[in-house]
N, CA, C and O atoms as a CHARMM CRD file, in Angstrom:
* protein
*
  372
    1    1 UNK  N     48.81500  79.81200  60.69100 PROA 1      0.00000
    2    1 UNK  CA    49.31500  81.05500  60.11600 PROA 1      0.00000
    3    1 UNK  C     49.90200  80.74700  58.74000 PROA 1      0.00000
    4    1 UNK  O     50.36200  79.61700  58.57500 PROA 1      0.00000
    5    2 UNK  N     49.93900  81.63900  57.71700 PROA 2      0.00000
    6    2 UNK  CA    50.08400  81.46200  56.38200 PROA 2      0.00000
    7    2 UNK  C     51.42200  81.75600  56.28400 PROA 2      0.00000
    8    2 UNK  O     51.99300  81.19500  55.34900 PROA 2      0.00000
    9    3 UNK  N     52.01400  82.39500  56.90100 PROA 3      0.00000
   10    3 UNK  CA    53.45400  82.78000  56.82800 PROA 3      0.00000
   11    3 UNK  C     54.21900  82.50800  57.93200 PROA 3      0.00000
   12    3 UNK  O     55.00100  83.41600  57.65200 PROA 3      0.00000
   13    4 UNK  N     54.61700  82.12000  58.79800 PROA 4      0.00000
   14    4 UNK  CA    54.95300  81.99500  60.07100 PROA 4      0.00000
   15    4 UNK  C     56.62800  82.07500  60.49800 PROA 4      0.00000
   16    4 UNK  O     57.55700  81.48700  59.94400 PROA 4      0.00000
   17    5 UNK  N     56.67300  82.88200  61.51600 PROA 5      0.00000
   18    5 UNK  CA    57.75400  83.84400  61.50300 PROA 5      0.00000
   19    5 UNK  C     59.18700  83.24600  62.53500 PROA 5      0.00000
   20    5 UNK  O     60.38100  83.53100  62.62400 PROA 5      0.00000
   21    6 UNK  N     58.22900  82.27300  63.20000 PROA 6      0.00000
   22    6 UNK  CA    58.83900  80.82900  63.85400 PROA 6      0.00000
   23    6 UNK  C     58.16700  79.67900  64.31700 PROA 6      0.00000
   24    6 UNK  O     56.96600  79.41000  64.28800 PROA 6      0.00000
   25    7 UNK  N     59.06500  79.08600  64.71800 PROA 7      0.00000
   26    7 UNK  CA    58.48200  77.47700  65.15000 PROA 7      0.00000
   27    7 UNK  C     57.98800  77.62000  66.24800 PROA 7      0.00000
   28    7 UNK  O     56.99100  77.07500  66.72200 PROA 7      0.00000
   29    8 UNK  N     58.81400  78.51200  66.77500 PROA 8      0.00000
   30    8 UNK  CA    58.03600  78.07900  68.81100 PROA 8      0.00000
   31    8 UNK  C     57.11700  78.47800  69.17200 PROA 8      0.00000
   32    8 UNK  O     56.76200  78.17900  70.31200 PROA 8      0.00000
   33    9 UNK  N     56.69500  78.93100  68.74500 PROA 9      0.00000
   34    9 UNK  CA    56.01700  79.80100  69.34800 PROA 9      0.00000
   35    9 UNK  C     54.27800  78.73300  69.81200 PROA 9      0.00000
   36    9 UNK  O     53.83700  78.53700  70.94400 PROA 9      0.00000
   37   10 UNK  N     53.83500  78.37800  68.82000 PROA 10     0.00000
   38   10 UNK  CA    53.06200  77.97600  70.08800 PROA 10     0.00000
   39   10 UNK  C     53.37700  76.67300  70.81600 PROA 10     0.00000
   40   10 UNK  O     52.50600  76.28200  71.59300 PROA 10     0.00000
   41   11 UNK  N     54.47400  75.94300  70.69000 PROA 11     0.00000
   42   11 UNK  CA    55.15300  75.04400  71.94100 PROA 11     0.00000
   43   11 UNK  C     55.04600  75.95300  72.90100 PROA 11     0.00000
   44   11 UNK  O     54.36800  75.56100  73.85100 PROA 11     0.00000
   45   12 UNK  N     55.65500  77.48400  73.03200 PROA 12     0.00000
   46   12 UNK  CA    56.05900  78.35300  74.16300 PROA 12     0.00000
   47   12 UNK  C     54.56300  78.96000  74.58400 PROA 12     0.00000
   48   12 UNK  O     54.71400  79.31300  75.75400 PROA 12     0.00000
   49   13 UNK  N     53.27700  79.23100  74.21200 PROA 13     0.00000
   50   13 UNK  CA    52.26200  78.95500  74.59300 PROA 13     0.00000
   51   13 UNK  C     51.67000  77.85800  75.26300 PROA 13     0.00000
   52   13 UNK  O     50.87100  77.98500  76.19100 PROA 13     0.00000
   53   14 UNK  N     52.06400  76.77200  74.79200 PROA 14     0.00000
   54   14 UNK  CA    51.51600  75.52700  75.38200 PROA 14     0.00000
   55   14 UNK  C     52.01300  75.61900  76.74100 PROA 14     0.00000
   56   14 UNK  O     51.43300  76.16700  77.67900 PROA 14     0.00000
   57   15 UNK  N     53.63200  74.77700  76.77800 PROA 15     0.00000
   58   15 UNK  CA    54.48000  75.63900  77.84600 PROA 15     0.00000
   59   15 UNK  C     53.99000  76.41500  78.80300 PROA 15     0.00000
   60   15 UNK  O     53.87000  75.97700  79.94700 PROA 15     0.00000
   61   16 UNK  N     53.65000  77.63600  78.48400 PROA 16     0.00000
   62   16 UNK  CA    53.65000  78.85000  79.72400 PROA 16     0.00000
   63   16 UNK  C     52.31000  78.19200  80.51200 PROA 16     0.00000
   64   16 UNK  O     52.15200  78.15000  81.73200 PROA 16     0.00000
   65   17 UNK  N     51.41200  77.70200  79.49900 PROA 17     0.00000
   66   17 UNK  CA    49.87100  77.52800  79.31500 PROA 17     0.00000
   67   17 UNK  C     50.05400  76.58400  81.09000 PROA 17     0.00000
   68   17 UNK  O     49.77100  76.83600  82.26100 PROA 17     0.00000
   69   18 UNK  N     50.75800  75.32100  80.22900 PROA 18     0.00000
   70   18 UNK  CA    50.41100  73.93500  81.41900 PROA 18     0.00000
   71   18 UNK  C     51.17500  74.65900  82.23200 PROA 18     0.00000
   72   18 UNK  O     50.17400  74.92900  82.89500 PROA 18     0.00000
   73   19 UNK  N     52.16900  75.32200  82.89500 PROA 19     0.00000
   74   19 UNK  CA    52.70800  75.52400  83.90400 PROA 19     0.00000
   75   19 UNK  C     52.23400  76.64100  84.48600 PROA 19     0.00000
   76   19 UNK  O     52.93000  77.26600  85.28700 PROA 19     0.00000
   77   20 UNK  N     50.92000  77.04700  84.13200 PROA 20     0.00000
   78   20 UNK  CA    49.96800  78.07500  84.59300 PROA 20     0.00000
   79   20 UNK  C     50.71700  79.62800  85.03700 PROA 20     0.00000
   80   20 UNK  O     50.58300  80.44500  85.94800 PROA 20     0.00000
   81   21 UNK  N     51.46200  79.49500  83.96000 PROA 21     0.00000
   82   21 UNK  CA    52.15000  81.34000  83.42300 PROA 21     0.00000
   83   21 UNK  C     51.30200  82.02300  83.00000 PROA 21     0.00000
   84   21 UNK  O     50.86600  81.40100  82.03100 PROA 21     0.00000
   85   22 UNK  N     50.68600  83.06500  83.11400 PROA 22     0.00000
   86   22 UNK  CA    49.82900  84.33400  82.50500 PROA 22     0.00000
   87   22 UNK  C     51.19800  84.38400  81.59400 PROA 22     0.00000
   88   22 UNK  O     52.19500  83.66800  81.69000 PROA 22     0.00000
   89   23 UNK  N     50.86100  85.71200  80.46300 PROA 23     0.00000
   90   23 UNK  CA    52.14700  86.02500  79.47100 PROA 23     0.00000
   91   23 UNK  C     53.13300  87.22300  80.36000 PROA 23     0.00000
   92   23 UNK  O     54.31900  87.53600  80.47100 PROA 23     0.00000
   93   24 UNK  N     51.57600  87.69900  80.96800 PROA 24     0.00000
   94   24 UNK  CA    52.92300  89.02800  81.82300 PROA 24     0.00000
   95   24 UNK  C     53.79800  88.56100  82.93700 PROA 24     0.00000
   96   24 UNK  O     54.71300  89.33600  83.21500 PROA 24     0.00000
   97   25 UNK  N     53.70100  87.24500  83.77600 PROA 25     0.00000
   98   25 UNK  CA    54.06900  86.89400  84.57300 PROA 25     0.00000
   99   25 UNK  C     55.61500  85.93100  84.14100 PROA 25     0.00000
  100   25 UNK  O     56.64500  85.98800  84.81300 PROA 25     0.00000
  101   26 UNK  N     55.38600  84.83800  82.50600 PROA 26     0.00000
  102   26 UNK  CA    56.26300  85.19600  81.85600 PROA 26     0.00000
  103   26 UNK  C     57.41200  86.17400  81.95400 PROA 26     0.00000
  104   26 UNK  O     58.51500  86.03000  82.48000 PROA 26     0.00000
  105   27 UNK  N     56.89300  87.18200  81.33100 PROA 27     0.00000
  106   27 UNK  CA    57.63000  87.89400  80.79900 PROA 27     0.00000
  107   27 UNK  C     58.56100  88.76300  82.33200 PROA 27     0.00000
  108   27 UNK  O     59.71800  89.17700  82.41600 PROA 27     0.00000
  109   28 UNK  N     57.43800  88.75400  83.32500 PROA 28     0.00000
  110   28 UNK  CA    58.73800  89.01700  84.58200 PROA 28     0.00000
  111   28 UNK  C     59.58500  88.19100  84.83000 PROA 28     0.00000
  112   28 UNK  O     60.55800  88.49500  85.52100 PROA 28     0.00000
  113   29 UNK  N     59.38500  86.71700  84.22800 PROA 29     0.00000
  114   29 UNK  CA    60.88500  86.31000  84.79000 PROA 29     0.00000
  115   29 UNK  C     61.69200  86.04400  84.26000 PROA 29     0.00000
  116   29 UNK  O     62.74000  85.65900  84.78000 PROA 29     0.00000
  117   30 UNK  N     61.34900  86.23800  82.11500 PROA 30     0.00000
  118   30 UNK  CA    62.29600  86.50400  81.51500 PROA 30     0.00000
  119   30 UNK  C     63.31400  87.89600  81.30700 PROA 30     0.00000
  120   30 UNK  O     64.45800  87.98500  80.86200 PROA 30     0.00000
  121   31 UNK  N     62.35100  88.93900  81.84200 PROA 31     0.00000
  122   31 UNK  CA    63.23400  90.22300  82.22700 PROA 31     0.00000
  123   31 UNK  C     63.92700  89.84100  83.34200 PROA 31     0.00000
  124   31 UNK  O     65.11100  89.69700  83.03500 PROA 31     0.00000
  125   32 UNK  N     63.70700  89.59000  84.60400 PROA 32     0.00000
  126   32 UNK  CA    64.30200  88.84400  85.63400 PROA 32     0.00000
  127   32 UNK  C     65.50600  88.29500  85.31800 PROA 32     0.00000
  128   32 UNK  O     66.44600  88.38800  86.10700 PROA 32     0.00000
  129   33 UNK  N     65.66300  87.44100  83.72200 PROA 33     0.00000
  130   33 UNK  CA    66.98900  86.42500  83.20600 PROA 33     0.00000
  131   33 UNK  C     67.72200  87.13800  82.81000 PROA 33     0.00000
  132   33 UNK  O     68.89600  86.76800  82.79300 PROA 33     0.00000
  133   34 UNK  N     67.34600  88.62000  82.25700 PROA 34     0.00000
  134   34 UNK  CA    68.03100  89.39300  81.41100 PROA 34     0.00000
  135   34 UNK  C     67.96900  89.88700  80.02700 PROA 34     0.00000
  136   34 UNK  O     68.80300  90.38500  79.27100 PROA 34     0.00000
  137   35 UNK  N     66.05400  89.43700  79.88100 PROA 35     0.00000
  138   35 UNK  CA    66.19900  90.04500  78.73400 PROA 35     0.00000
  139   35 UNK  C     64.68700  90.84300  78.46400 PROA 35     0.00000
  140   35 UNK  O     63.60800  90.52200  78.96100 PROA 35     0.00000
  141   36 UNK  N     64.90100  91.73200  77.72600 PROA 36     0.00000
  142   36 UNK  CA    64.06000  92.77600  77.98000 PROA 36     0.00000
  143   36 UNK  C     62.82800  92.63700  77.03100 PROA 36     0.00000
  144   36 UNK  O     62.85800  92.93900  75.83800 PROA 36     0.00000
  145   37 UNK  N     61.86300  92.20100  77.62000 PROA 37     0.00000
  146   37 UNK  CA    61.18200  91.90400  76.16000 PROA 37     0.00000
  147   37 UNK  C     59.41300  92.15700  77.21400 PROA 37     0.00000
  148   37 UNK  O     59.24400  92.07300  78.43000 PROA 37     0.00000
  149   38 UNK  N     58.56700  92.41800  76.29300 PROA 38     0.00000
  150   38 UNK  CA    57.46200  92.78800  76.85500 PROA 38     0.00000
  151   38 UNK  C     56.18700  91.69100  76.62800 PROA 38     0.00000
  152   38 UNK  O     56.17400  90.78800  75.79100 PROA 38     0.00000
  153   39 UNK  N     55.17700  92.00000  77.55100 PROA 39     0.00000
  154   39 UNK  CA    53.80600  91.39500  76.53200 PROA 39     0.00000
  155   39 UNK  C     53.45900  90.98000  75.69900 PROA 39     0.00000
  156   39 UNK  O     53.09600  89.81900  75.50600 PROA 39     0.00000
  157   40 UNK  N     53.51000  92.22000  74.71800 PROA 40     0.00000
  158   40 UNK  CA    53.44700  92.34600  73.43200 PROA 40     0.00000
  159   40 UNK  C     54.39500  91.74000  72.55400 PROA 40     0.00000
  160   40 UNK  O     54.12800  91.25600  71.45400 PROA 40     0.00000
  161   41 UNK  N     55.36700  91.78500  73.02400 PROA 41     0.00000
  162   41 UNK  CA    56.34900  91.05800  71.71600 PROA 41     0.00000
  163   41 UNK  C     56.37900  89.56100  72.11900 PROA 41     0.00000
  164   41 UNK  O     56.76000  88.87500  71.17000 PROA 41     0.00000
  165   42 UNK  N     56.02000  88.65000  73.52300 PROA 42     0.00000
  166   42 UNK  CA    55.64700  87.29800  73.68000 PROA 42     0.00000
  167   42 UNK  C     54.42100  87.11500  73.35700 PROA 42     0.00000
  168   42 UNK  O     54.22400  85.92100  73.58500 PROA 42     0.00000
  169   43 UNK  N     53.35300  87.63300  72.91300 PROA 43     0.00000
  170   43 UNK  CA    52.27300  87.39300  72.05100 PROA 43     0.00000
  171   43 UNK  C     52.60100  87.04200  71.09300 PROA 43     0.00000
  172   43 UNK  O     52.47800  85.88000  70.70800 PROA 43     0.00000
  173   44 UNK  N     53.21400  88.15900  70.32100 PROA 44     0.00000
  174   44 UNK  CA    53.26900  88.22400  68.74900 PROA 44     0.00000
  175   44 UNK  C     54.44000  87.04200  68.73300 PROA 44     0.00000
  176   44 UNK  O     54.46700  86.60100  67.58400 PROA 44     0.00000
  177   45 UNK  N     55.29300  86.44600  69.46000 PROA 45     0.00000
  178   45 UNK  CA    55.90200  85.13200  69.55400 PROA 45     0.00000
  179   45 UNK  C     54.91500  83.68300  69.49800 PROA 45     0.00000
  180   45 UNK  O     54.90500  82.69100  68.76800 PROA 45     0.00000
  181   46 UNK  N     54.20000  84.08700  70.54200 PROA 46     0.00000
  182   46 UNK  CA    53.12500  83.19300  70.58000 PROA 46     0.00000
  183   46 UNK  C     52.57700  82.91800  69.20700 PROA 46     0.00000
  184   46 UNK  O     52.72500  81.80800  68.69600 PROA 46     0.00000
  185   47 UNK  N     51.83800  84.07200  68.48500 PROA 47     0.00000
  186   47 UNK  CA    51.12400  83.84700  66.87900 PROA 47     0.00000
  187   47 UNK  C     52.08800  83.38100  66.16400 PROA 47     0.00000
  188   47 UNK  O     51.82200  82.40700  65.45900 PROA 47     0.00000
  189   48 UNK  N     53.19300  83.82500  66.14400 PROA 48     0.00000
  190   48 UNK  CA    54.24400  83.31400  65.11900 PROA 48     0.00000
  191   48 UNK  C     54.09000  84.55700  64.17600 PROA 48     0.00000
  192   48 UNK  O     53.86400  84.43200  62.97300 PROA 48     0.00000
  193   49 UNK  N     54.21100  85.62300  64.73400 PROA 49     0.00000
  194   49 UNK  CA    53.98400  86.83200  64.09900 PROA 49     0.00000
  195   49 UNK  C     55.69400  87.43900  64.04200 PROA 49     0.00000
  196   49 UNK  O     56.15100  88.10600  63.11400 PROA 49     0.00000
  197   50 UNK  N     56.28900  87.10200  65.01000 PROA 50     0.00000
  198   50 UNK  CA    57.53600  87.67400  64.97800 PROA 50     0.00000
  199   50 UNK  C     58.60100  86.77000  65.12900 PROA 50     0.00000
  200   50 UNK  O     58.74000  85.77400  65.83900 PROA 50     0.00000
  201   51 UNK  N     59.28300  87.30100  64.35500 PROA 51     0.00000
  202   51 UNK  CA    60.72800  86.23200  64.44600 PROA 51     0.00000
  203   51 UNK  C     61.52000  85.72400  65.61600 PROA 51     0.00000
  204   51 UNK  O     61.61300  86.76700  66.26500 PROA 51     0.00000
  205   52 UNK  N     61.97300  85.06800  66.11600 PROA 52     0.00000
  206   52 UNK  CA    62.68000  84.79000  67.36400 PROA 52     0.00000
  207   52 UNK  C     64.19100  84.23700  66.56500 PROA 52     0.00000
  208   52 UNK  O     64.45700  83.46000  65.64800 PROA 52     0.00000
  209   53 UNK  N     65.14400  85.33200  67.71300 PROA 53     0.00000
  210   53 UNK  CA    66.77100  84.92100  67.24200 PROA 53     0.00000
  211   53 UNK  C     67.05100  83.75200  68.50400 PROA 53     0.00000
  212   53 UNK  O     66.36600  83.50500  69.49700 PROA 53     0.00000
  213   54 UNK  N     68.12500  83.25300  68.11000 PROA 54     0.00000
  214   54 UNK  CA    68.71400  81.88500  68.78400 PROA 54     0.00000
  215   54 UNK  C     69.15100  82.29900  70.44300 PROA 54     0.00000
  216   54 UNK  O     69.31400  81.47600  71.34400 PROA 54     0.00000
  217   55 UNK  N     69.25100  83.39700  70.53200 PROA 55     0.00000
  218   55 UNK  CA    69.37900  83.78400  72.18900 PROA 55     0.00000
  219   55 UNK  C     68.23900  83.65600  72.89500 PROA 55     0.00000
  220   55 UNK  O     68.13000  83.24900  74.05200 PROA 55     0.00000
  221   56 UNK  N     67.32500  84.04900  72.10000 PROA 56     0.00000
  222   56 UNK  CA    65.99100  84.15900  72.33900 PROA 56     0.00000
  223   56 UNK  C     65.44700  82.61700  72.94200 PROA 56     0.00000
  224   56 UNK  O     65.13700  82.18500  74.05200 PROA 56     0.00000
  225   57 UNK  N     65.49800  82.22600  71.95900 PROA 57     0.00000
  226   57 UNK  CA    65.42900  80.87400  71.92800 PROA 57     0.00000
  227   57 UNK  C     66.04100  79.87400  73.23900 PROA 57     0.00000
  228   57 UNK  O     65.53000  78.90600  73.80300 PROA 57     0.00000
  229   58 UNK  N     66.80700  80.27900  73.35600 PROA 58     0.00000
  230   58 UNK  CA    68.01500  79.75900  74.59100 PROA 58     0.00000
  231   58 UNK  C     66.89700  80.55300  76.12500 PROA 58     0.00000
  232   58 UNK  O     66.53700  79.75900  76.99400 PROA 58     0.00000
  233   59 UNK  N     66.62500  81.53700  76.21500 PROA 59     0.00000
  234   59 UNK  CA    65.97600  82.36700  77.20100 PROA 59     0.00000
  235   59 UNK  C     64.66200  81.57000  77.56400 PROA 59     0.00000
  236   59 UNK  O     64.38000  81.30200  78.73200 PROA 59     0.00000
  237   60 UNK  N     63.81000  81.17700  76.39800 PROA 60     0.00000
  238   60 UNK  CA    62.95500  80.56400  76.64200 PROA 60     0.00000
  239   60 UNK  C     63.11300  79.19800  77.24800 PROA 60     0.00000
  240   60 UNK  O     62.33900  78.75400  78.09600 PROA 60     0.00000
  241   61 UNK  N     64.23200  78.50500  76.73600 PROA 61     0.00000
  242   61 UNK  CA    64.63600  77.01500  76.92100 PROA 61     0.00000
  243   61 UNK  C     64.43500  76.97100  78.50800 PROA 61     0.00000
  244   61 UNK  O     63.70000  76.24200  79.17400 PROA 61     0.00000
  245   62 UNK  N     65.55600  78.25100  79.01200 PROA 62     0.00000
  246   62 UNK  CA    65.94500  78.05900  80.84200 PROA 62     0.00000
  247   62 UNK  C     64.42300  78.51100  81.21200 PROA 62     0.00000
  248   62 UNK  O     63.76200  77.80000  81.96900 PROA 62     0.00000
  249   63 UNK  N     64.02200  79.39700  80.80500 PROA 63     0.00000
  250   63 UNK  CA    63.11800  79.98200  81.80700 PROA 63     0.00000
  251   63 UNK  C     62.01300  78.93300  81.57300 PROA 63     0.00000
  252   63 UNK  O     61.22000  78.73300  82.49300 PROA 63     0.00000
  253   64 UNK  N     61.93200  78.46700  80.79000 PROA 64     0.00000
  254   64 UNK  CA    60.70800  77.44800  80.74400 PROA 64     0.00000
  255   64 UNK  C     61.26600  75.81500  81.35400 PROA 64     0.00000
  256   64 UNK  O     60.57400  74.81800  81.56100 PROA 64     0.00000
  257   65 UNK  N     62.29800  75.94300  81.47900 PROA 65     0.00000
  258   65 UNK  CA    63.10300  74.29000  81.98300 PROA 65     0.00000
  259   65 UNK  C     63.17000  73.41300  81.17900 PROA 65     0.00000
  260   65 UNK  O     63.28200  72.25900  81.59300 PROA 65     0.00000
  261   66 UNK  N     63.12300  73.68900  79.72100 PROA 66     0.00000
  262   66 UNK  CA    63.23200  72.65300  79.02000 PROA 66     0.00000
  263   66 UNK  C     64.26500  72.57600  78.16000 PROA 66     0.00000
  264   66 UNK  O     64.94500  73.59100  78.01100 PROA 66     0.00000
  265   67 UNK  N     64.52500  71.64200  77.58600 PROA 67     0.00000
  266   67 UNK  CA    65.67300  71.29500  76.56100 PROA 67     0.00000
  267   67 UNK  C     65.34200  72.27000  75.25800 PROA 67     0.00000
  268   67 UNK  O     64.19600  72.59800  74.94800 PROA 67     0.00000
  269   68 UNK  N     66.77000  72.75400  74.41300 PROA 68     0.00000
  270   68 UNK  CA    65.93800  73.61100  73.15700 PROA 68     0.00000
  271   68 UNK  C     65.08100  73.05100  72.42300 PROA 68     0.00000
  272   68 UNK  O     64.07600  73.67400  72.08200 PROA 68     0.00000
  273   69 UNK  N     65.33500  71.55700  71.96600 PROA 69     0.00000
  274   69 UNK  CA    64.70400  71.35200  71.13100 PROA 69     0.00000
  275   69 UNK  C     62.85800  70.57800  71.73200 PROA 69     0.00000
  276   69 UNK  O     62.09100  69.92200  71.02700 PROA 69     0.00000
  277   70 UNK  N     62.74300  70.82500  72.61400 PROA 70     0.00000
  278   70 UNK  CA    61.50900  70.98300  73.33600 PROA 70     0.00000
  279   70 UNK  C     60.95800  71.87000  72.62200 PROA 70     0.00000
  280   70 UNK  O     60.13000  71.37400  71.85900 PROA 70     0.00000
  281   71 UNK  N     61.05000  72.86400  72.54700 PROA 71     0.00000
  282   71 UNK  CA    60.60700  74.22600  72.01200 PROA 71     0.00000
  283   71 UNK  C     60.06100  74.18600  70.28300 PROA 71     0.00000
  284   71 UNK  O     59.59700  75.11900  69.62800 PROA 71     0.00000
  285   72 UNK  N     60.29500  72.84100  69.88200 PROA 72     0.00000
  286   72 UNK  CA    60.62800  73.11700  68.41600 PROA 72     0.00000
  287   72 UNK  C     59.48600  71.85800  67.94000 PROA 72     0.00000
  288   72 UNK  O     59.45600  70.69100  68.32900 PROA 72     0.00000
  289   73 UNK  N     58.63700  72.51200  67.02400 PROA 73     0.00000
  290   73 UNK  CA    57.57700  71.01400  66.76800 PROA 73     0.00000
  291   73 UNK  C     58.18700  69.71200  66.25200 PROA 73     0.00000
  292   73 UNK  O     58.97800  69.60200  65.31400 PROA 73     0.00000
  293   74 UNK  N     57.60200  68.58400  67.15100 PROA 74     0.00000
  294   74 UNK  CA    58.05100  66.96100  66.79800 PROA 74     0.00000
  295   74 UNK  C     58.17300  66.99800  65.22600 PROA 74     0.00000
  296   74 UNK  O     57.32100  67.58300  64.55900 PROA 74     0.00000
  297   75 UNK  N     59.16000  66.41500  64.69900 PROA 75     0.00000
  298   75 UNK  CA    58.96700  65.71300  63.48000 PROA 75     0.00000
  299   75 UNK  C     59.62500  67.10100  62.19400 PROA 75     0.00000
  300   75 UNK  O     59.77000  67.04600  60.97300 PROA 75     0.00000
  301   76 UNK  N     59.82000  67.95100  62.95800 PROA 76     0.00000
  302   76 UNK  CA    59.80100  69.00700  61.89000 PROA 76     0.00000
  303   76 UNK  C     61.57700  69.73600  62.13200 PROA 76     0.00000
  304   76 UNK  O     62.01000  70.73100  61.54900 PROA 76     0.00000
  305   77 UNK  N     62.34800  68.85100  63.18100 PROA 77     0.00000
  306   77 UNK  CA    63.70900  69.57000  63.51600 PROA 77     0.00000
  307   77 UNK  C     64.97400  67.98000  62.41000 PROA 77     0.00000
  308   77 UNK  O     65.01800  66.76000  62.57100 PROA 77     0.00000
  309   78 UNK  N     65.49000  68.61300  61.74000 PROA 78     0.00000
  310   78 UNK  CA    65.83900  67.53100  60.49300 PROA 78     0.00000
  311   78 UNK  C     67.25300  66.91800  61.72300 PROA 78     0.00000
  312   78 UNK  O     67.74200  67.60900  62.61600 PROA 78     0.00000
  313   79 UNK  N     67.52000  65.89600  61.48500 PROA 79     0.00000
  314   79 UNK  CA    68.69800  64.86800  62.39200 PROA 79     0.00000
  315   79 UNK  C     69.86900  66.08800  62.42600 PROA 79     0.00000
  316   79 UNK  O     70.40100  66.29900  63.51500 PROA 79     0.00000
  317   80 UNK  N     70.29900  66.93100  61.21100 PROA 80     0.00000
  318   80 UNK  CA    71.68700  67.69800  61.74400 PROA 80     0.00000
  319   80 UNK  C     71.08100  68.88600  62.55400 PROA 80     0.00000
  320   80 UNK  O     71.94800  69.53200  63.14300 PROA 80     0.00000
  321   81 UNK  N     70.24600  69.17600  62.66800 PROA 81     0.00000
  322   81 UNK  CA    69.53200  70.18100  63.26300 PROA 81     0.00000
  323   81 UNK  C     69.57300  69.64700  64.67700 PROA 81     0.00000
  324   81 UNK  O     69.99000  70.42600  65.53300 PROA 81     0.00000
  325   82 UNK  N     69.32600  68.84200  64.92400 PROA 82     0.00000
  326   82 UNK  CA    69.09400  68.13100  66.19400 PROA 82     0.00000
  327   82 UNK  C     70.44400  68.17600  66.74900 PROA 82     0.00000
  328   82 UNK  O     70.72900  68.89200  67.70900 PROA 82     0.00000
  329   83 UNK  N     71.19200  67.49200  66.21100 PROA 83     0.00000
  330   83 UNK  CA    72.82100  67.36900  66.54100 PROA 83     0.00000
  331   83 UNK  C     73.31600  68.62200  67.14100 PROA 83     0.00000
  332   83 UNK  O     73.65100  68.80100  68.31200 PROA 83     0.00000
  333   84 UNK  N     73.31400  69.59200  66.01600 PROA 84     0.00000
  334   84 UNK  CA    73.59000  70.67300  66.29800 PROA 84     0.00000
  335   84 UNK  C     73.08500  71.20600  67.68100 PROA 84     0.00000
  336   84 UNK  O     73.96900  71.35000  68.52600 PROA 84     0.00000
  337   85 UNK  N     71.99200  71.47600  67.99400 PROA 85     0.00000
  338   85 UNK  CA    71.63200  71.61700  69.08000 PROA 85     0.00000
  339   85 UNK  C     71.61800  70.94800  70.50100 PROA 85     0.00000
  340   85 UNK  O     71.09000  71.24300  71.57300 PROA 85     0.00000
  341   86 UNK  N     72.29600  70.08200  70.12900 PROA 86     0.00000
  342   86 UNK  CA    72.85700  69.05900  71.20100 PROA 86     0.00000
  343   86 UNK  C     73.93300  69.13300  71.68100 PROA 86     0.00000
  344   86 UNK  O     74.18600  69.20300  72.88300 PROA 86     0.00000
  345   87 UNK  N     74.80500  69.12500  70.64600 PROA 87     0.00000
  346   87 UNK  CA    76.40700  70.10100  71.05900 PROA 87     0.00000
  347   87 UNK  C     75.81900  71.65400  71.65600 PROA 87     0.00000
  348   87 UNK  O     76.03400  71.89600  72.84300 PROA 87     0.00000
  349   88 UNK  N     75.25400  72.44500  71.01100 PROA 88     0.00000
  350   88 UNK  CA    74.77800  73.48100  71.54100 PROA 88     0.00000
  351   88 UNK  C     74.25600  73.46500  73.66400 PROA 88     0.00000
  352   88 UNK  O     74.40900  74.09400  74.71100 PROA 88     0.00000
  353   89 UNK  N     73.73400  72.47400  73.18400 PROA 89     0.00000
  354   89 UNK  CA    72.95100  72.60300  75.03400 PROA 89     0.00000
  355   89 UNK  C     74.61600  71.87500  75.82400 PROA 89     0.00000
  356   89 UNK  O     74.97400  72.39900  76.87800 PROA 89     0.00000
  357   90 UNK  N     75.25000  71.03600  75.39700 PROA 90     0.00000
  358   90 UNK  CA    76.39700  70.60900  76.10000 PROA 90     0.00000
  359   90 UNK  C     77.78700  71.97200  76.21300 PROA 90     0.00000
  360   90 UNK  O     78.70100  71.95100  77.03800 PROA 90     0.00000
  361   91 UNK  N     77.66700  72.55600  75.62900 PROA 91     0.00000
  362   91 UNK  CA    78.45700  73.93100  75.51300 PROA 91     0.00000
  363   91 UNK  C     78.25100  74.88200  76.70700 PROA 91     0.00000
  364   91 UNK  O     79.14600  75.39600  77.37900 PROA 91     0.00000
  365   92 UNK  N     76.78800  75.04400  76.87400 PROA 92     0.00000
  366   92 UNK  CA    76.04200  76.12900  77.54000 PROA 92     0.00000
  367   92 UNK  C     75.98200  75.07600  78.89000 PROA 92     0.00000
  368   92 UNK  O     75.28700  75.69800  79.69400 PROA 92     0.00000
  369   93 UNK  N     76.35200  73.86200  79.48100 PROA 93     0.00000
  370   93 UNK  CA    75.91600  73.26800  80.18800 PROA 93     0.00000
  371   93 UNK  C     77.42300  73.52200  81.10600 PROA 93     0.00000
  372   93 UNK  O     77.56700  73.00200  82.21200 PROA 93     0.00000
């Protein structure tokens, strides 16, 4: 994509992919977590068509079982970025 609107998005494809999630089946058990989000707007996540905020981000982490920065392409999250999100997951833990 020429413009791309986030990072995760296709980690969170891959993700749903190997753990043999359809997107709508997804998306029932992120409504299930509490957050209201449809099909359509985890597609356009998927392309990197739409922006994803940091809650968001966090929603995907649990419901997918992984650490945040799982979510985020190798090589491309800078060392304070990392940090940061490390205190972040020990907060929420």
């Amino acid at each position: 994509m020429e413009n791309p609107r986030n990072m995760v998005g296709p980690q969170v494809r891959y993700l749903r992919n190997h753990r043999g999630l359809s997107q709508p089946k997804l998306v029932e058990v992120l409504q299930r977590s509490g957050w209201d989000i449809s099909r359509d707007t985890l597609a356009k996540i998927e392309r990197q068509s739409r922006w994803v905020s940091d809650f968001e981000v966090v929603f995907l982490a649990e419901v997918l079982k992984v650490a945040l920065l799982d979510l985020f392409p190798a090589g491309e999250v800078s060392e304070k970025a990392r940090s940061f999100v490390s205190r972040l997951e020990r907060q929420l833990s």
